[in-house]
C-alpha angles and dihedrals in degrees: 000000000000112000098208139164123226116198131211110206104196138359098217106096092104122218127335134188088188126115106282080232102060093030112116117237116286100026118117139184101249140023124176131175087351126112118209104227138195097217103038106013128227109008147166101270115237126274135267110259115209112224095177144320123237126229126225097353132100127181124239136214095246087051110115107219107200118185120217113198104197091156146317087283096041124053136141148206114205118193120202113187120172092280116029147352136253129196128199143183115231089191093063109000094238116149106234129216127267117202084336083305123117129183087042138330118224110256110237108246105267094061084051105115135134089241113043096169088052107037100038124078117197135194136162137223115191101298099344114083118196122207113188116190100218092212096075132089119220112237145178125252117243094257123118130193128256111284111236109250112251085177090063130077136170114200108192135195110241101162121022119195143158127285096347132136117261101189136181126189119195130194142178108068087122107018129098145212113245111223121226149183124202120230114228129183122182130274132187134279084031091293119139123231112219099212105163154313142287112203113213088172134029094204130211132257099030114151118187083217089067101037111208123235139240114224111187117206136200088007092136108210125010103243093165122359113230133231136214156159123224109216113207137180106227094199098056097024100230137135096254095186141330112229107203096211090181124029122235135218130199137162090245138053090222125170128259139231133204109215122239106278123255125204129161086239106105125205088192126037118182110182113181116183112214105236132245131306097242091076111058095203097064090069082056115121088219086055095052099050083048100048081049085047097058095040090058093039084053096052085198125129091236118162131284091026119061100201124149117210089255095097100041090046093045089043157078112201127187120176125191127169108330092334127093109193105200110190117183107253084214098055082244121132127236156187118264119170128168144212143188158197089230099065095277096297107101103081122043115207119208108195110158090299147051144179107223131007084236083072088077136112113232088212119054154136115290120265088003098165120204132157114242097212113219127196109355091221092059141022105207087100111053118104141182135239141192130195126242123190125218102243094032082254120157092241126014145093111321151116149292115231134189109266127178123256133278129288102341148130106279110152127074121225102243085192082072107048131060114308117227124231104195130197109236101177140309112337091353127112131180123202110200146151124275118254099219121182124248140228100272090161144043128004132253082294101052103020103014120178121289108269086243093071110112088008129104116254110238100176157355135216143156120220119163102359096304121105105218134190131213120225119172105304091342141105117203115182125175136230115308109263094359093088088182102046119084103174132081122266089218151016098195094084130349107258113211084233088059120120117272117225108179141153135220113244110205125144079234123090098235127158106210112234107168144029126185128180113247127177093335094303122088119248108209115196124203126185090253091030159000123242132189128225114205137177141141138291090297119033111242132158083245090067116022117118120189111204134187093222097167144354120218117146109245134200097250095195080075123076109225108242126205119222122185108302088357152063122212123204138170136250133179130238110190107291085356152081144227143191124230122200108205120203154161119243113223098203100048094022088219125125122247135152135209132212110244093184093066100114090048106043102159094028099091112065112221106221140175098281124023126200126186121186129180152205120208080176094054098027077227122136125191126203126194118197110191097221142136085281092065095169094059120106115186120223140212131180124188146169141177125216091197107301094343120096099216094168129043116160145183131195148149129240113193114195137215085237144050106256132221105149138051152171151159120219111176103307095340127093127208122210116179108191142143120259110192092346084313127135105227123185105206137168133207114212092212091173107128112254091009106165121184124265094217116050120071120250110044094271136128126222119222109197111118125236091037135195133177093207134161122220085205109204087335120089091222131084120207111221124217077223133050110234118240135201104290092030113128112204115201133173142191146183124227091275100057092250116149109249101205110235116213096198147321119240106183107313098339129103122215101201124194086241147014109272161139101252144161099241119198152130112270111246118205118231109216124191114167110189129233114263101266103240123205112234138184125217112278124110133358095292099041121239123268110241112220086185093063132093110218117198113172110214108184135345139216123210115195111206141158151212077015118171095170139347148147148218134205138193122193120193124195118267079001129108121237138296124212133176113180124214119214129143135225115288089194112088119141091193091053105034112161094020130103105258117224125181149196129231161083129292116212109201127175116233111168094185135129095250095246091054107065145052127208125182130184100238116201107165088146114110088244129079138268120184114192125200108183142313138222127206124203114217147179112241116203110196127167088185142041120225105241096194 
């Protein structure tokens, strides 16, 4: 029998559910209210501070708690339930205003669910904070945009010269429009397929020399264009038939239109000769639209015109400058054609469309609207123009700007998009509606609607200033720098600003629910997989790449949340739930993620909600895991020695409250709860080697739920809490010195004296050691020995800066063992001051090792740090390991 000491060189491993004879040094099996650090080792984590209790407001499970960091001075907490919301200010406490209203504003009715936590979505942008209810499907408002007149033209004078024919032709007295459906069937992937047509009526004046045109409406996206082939009797003039030579598919079943027919015979012909050359006016361009003007106002055959009264009496004609504006005095459309002695080249006709936008006048009249047709074979891109004059004139020099087309849906609905909290000032927030920019180009061809219309919102996000939306498999970002326009500026070319609108190709099915920015590129998360979205040093639609990198499952109820180099996100294991650290490897520049949560498979609960936050500061992450156990963080220290992890640890911290709301900001972190059906707003300092500002002598107090009161001449303290059964009130002065309470009535303290005192409920520490396993030397760890009986005699704890602790050893079949730590209070050199000592703690233990268990108890309001410990032991061994 061997008598040998193992060591154990630190306590900061964390937990482990792994086998005692594979766990590395330093981790334990359980670890509750401690904090493994860096600088002091393992320690009693801070208390709770209490920033204000809420009357007469608790939160509830389905409450969504969403954080808002101004400043250092400035930070709030906003509540959401199913009915209002709620702001407050975790510097003072105070409840700030919401549209002038406190104690709750109503939401507006979008933001009205029965699970507020789960539906809403919430992000911030400098003092604007969004909330999207992901059970809502954007949508258009039921405007449409001004129709673009076919019963208007303009005929213009471009070349004026001497003796040569002006004429105008005119058709469509006695002609008609034919009427159409369309016929859909179904494709797949909820596409339509346009198969044919159906004719209602024939229509009148349709000529196979000047083929109509089909024009669809409300089809959403082109998938596949369409062909066809108008059939038409000559003789009669009607559509006959319309052959459909390629089927079509589109995302909608939209509605068609034939266009006005067009023939060479004229009903009106009005024929104007140019004068003379003796008189140099007659070759004017202004002459000219006027001599056109009175033949048509005389409504004579008089030579040399030959004009009939049809045109005068159908008509209203205007005519300024070089320019004669003729508008149906029916509201019907028409046929107007031109020739000329100049080759055809001196009058320019605008009805509804053109060819070029060379075609335009450079004087007209003001907001005349016509189409400019592009390539005959697409319509993409076609694109529309109105005409502004200089001096907002009605008729004058001016310009033809781009316009948006003719009689559809422009404006999006803003009661169906995220609504915007903004900050307003201190303590002062305003809910209001989005302004989102409409469709001011284009039509469903060149601009269509963004992809998002008629489909639920799962997400928002903002990545190189662009906000951006998730829909299904698809990314939708906005215009750069326009986080509220989704729609392009322009159809005539694509600007790199323009709007993205973008899916996700995998040979999964995923829906896209996050996105989170990571080392300049986007990480999107699905619940089957993770994708990357790249581009240059600007994010265009040139350049943008969408990539399938990995494929882990996620708990998609957590946010991912990214943390220095990394992102962490959640995953669920049966009833449980793990940690997964993302990351982009520098050697092989390929993405891959790890599952920090190995060595503790069923420790962390998976819940209905998750919520990670994070400390870059601290290396510290937080996970809340809205479960039965509402009053559990879960913990997790790490830190890197350069690309080594050295430490990696799990823990538990249990509150004195039941939790629904946290955050990190910087090294503090923010836990919103209910204590006693109370709403309390609370804050945890995790900076290392934080001491309080406010007690004497350089010390912390570590009693949850804390409060620094004065009973003033009375002898009761009025808590922010009421205290419940189980509850442990304890109070001291400045000093550290114990102010004896006589008893608790609700949430009043009765105290032995009058005093200025931290007021708060005792919190064990909890540390439980590893079983010490007994190794021989092989490989860097030892190997365990299953031929050797292993008996611990004594152990030695080393500690620090320690005011009280315990430890206890419990035997099998044996009761308890307990050996209390307390210095010394006596101290002449440091009279009237807390006294905390170094040191090292010797406890018997004379028990085979796997049958105890021994913990490091600290449930005092002052604080114990613990290095290592070392345990001496009797090794029984009938054999000695040979190689």
């Amino acid at each position: 029998m061997a008598n040998i000491t193992t060591s154990v060189s630190n306590l900061v491993g964390g937990v482990s559910q792994q086998s005692p004879k594979v766990r590395f040094v330093g981790q334990c099996e359980e670890q509750i209210n401690a904090l493994s650090s860096v600088s002091d080792g393992l320690k009693k984590r801070q208390c709770t501070r209490v920033i204000r209790g809420v009357d007469g407001m608790s939160f509830k499970s389905t409450d969504l708690v969403h954080f808002v960091n101004r400043s250092e001075t400035e930070r709030y907490a906003v509540v959401l339930n199913s009915e209002v919301a709620r702001a407050f200010n975790l510097i003072t406490g105070d409840e700030a205003t919401i549209n002038g209203v406190t104690g709750g504003f109503p939401l507006p009715n979008y933001l009205v669910t029965s699970d507020s936590r789960k539906l809403i979505k919430p992000l911030t942008l400098a003092d604007s904070s969004f909330f999207l209810n992901t059970t809502v499907s954007p949508a258009m408002t039921e405007d449409k945009t001004e129709a673009i007149s076919d019963s208007e033209a303009l005929v213009f004078i471009k070349q004026g010269d001497y003796q040569k024919n002006y004429q105008l032709n005119f058709n469509g007295q006695n002609s008609r429009r034919a009427k159409i459906t369309p016929v859909w069937t179904e494709g797949v992937s909820d596409l339509y397929n346009l198969v044919g047509f159906t004719i209602q009526d024939s229509g009148v004046g349709y000529n196979s020399a000047f083929p109509p045109v089909i024009t669809l409406s409300d089809v959403g996206s082109t998938y596949k264009a369409f062909k066809y082939i108008v059939n038409i009797n000559n003789t009669t003039g009607e559509i006959v038939s319309i052959t459909v030579t390629t089927v079509g598919t589109y995302f909608k079943q939209g509605t068609a239109t034939m266009s006005y027919p067009q023939s060479s015979a004229s009903s009106a012909v009005i024929n104007y000769v140019s004068g003379v050359s003796t008189t140099a006016a007659n070759a004017d361009t202004t002459t000219i639209a006027v001599g056109l003007d009175t033949l048509i106002t005389a409504g004579t055959a008089t030579a040399p015109a030959v004009s009939t009264p049809v045109v005068h009496q159908n008509y209203d004609h205007t005519v300024l400058g070089n320019t004669i504006k003729f508008t149906h005095k029916l509201g019907e459309t028409f046929y107007l054609a031109s020739t000329d002695g100049l080759a055809n080249a001196a009058m320019g006709v605008v009805f509804k469309t053109v060819d070029d936008l060379s075609d335009l006048p450079v004087t007209s009249f003001n907001n005349f609207r016509v189409a400019v047709r592009g390539a005959i074979d697409s319509k993409e891109d076609d694109y529309f123009v109105k005409f502004k004059t200089n001096d907002e004139g009605s008729f004058g020099a001016g310009g033809w700007i781009e316009d948006v087309g003719s009689e559809i849906s422009y404006k999006i609905d803003p009661e169906t998009m995220p609504q915007r909290l903004v900050n307003t000032g201190l303590n002062a927030f305003e809910f209001n509606e989005v302004a989102w920019n409409d469709r001011v180009v284009g039509n469903d061809d060149s601009n269509p609607l963004p992809s998002f219309i008629g489909k639920p919102l799962n997400n928002l996000f903002f990545f190189k200033n662009r906000l951006g939306f998730l829909t299904d498999d698809t990314v939708i970002f906005s215009e750069a720098g326009q986080f509220f326009n989704f729609f392009r500026t322009t159809v005539r070319t694509l600007l790199d600003s323009d709007l993205i609108d973008v899916s996700a190709a995998s040979t999964k099915i995923s829906k896209l629910f996050s996105a989170v920015g990571f080392q300049e590129n986007l990480i999107l998360f699905a619940d089957r997989g993770q994708f990357v979205v790249k581009s240059g040093d600007t994010l265009t639609s040139k350049n943008i790449s969408i990539t399938a990198v990995t494929n882990y499952d996620v708990d998609t109820s957590a946010e991912p949340t990214e943390l220095g180099a990394y992102v962490y996100f959640s995953f669920t294991r049966g009833k449980f739930l793990g940690i997964r650290e993302f990351r982009l490897d520098a050697s092989s520049m390929t993405y891959d993620s790890a599952d920090i949560t190995s060595q503790i498979p069923s420790y962390i609960e998976a819940g209905s909600s998750v919520k990670i936050a994070a400390s870059s500061t601290e290396s510290l992450i937080a996970v809340l895991s809205r479960t039965s156990t509402t009053n559990t963080l879960y913990i997790y220290k790490y830190y890197w020695s350069g690309n080594e992890k050295v430490i990696s640890s799990w823990s538990k911290f249990t509150m004195s409250m039941d939790i629904y709301g946290i955050e990190f900001m910087n090294s503090t972190l923010y836990i919103l709860g209910n204590k006693e059906n109370k709403a309390m707003l609370t804050y945890i300092n995790m900076e290392e080697q934080r001491t309080e500002t406010d007690t004497l002598g350089n010390f912390s107090y570590h009693l949850d739920l804390l409060e620094k009161v004065t009973s003033g001449p009375t002898d009761y303290i009025d808590l922010s809490y009421n205290i419940t059964e189980g509850d442990v009130v304890e109070a001291y002065d400045e000093k550290g010195i114990n102010i004896k309470i006589d008893h608790v009535v609700g949430n009043t303290v009765y105290l032995e004296r009058p005093a200025t005192c931290f007021i708060g409920l005792r919190y064990p520490m909890e540390y439980t050691f590893s079983e010490p396993v007994f190794k021989q030397q092989g490989g860097p760890q030892g190997t365990p020995s299953g031929l050797t009986r292993f008996i611990l005699r004594n152990g030695v704890v080393f500690f620090s800066d320690a005011a009280h602790f315990r430890i206890e050893v419990t035997p099998v079949a044996r009761d308890t063992m307990t050996v209390d730590f307390t210095p010394s209070i006596v101290d002449v050199s440091r009279a009237g001051t807390m006294i905390f000592k170094d040191g090292a703690m010797r406890f018997s233990i004379f028990t085979e090792a796997k049958d105890s268990v021994i913990k490091i108890i600290n449930d005092s309001a002052f604080s114990a740090n613990f290095q290592s410990a070392e345990f001496e032991a009797n090794a029984h061994t009938r054999a000695s390991r040979y190689a």
